[in-house]
Structure formats: structure tokens, C-alpha cells
N, C-alpha and C positions, 0 to 999 in steps of 0.2 A: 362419867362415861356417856358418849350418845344415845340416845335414847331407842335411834332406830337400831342401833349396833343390839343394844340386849335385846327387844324384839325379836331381831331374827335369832341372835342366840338361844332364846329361847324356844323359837321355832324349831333349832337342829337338834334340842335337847329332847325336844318330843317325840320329833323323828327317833331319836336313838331309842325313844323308848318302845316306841310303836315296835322297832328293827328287834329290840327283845323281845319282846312278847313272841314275834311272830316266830323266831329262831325258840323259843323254849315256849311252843302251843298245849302245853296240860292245863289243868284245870285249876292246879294249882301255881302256874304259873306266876310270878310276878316282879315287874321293874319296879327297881324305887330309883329315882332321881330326886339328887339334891342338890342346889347350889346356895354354896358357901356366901358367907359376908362379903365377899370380893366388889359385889351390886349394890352394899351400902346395903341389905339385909337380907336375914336369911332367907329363905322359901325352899318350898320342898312338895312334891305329891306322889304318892304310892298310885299306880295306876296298877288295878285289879282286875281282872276280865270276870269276877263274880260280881263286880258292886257295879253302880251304874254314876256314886255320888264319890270323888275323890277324896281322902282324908289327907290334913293337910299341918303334917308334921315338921320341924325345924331342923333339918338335918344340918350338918356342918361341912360335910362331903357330897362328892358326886359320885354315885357307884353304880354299877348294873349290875343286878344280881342275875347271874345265869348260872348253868350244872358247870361247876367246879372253876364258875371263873367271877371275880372281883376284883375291878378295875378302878381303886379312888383317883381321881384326876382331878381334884379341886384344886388344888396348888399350880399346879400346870394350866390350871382354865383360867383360873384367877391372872395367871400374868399374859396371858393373851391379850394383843392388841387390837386384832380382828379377826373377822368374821371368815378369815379362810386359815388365821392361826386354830380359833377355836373348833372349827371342822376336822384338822389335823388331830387336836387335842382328843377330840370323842372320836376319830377313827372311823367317822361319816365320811365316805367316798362319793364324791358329788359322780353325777353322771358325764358320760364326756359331751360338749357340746355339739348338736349337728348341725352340719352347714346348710342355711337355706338351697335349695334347688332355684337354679335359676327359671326366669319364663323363659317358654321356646321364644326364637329367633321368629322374625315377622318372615311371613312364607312368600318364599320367592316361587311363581311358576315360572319363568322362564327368566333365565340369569346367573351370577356367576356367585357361587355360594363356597363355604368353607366347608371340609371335610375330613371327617378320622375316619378310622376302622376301630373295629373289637377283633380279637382273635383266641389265643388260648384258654384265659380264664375264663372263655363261656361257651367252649366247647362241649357238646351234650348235653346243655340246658336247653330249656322251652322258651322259645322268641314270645313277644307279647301274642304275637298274633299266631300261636298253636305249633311252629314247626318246631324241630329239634334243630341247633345250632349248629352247624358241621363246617370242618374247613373248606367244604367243597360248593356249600350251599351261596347260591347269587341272591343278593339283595340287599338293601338299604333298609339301617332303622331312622324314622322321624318322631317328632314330637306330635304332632297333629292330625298328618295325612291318614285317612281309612288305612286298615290292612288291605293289602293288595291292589292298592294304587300304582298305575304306572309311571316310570320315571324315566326320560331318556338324559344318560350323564356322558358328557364328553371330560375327558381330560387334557391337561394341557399338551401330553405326550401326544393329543390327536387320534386317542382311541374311544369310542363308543360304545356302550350298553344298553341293554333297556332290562331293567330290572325291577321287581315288585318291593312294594313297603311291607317287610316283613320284623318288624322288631319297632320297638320304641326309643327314643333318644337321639342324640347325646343330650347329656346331661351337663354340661359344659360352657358356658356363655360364648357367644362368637360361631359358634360353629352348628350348623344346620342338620348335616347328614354323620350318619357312621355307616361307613361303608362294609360288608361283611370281606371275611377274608379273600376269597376267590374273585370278590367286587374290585377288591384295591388292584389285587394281579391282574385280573383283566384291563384296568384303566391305566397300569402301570405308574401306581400313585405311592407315594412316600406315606410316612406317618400322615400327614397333615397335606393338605389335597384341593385348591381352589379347583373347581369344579365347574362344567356350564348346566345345568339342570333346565330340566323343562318336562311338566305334569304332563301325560298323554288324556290323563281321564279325573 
């Protein structure tokens, strides 16, 4: 078997054990992890939150001792072929991955930029820059610009605003502004919104 493969196996065996201890924290708590001959030999360690030195018995099973529950899985770990079988195996739930945020767009002060809106799901929260979200409220979130910078935006429809940087973002590659809701109605812009932008200050 690869050598990096039991490594990390080993790695999520600790994890599981650390995950018991901390779900059963008395004093007398205690995990025992074993894995079987499956690795070409046995190994095993009682991991005690009294002792500080591990004792390092030759178990034949993998168990976790918690309040009223014991789970051997040696068999089923033993025929693992990897490292996301074996996760399954001990019932370790990796975290889910998060997507990098992109960088902001290079800042255009005068020019024809892309645009969204936010609308419902952030109705009565706090914009970065202090106000409360309302449908009614005018203004553009950016990635960079101070709060309450001014913007003058035309739309293609041939309508004009001037409104302040009140929120942050998008968070979205490609696109510069998110226009607030009463922003988009006033410019008479669709979801997505080429825009002509130009900084006043």
C-alpha cells in the first residue's frame, strides 16, 4: 500500500480520535484506536486526556469507545482503497470546500463596466458601509471605492444617476458594480447591466 496513502490514513484516524474525546470531555473519558494487520502490522494507541505518554497496545480492531456506542470497522477499513473510501469508513465528514473569492476588477473611473444588483436576500441587513438594506435605498456596492464615493452611471436604456458607494462587492469575476434595488429601476437595467460609470470624487 502507498506509503503516503497510510500517512494520511493515519492522520484521519487521530482526527477521529481527537472528535471523541471532545464529544465524551469527562475525565475519564477515553478513545482507543486500533488498526488491524490490514498495514502489514498491527499498531494501536489509547489516547488518555490523564497521561501525557501514549501506551501502545496491539489491538486487532478499530473502535471508538464512546457512552453506549462501539463501532469496530477494521474489516471495512482493511478493504479500503483510498483515502476518501477510508473517510467514509470512520464517518469523518471532511469540510465542504470554499471557493476562492475572486480579486476586484481593475477600477474603471470613467467607462463602460458590468453590472448586477442584490435584492431580496439582503433586505434589512447592514451594508458594509453602516446603512440598512431597503428596497428603496439608492446606491452601488464596490470592491474598493471609500464608502460614499460618488458615481455617475448611465444606462444603456439612456437613464442617469448619481449615487453613493454604499456596500461591498460583487463578489463575482467580470463584473464591477452591484447595483442596489431601486439602482437597477432607476437605470431600467435587467439582471446584468453594461453600464457607463464615471467617479465624481
Amino acid at each position: 500500500m502507498d506509503r503516503s496513502f497510510v500517512a494520511r490514513l493515519g492522520s484521519i484516524v487521530f482526527a477521529v480520535a481527537l472528535v471523541s474525546l471532545w464529544v465524551a470531555p469527562s475525565s475519564q473519558a477515553r478513545s482507543v484506536v486500533g488498526v488491524s494487520a490490514a498495514f502489514g502490522s498491527d499498531v494501536g494507541a489509547v489516547l488518555d486526556p490523564g497521561t501525557t505518554t501514549p501506551s501502545l497496545p496491539a489491538p486487532t480492531t478499530v473502535a471508538f469507545e464512546m457512552p453506549e456506542i462501539q463501532m469496530p470497522v477494521s474489516r471495512s477499513l482493511a478493504r479500503a482503497s483510498s483515502v476518501e473510501e477510508a473517510v467514509a469508513v470512520l464517518g469523518v465528514i471532511a469540510a465542504p470546500a470554499v471557493p476562492p473569492v475572486p480579486a476586484p476588477e481593475p477600477l474603471v473611473t470613467d467607462g463602460v463596466v458590468l453590472a448586477s444588483w442584490y435584492g431580496p436576500g439582503f433586505f434589512g441587513n447592514k451594508t458594509a458601509c453602516g446603512q440598512t438594506y431597503t428596497p428603496e435605498i439608492m446606491g452601488v456596492a464596490h470592491r474598493t471605492l471609500r464608502c460614499g464615493t460618488l458615481l455617475r452611471i448611465t444606462s444603456p436604456a439612456g437613464q442617469t444617476v448619481t449615487v453613493a458607494v454604499i456596500d461591498r462587492g460583487p463578489f463575482i469575476a467580470g463584473r464591477s458594480l452591484d447595483l442596489s434595488n431601486a439602482t437597477r429601476q432607476a437605470l431600467q437595467c435587467s439582471d446584468l447591466c453594461h453600464v457607463h460609470v464615471t467617479v465624481l470624487d
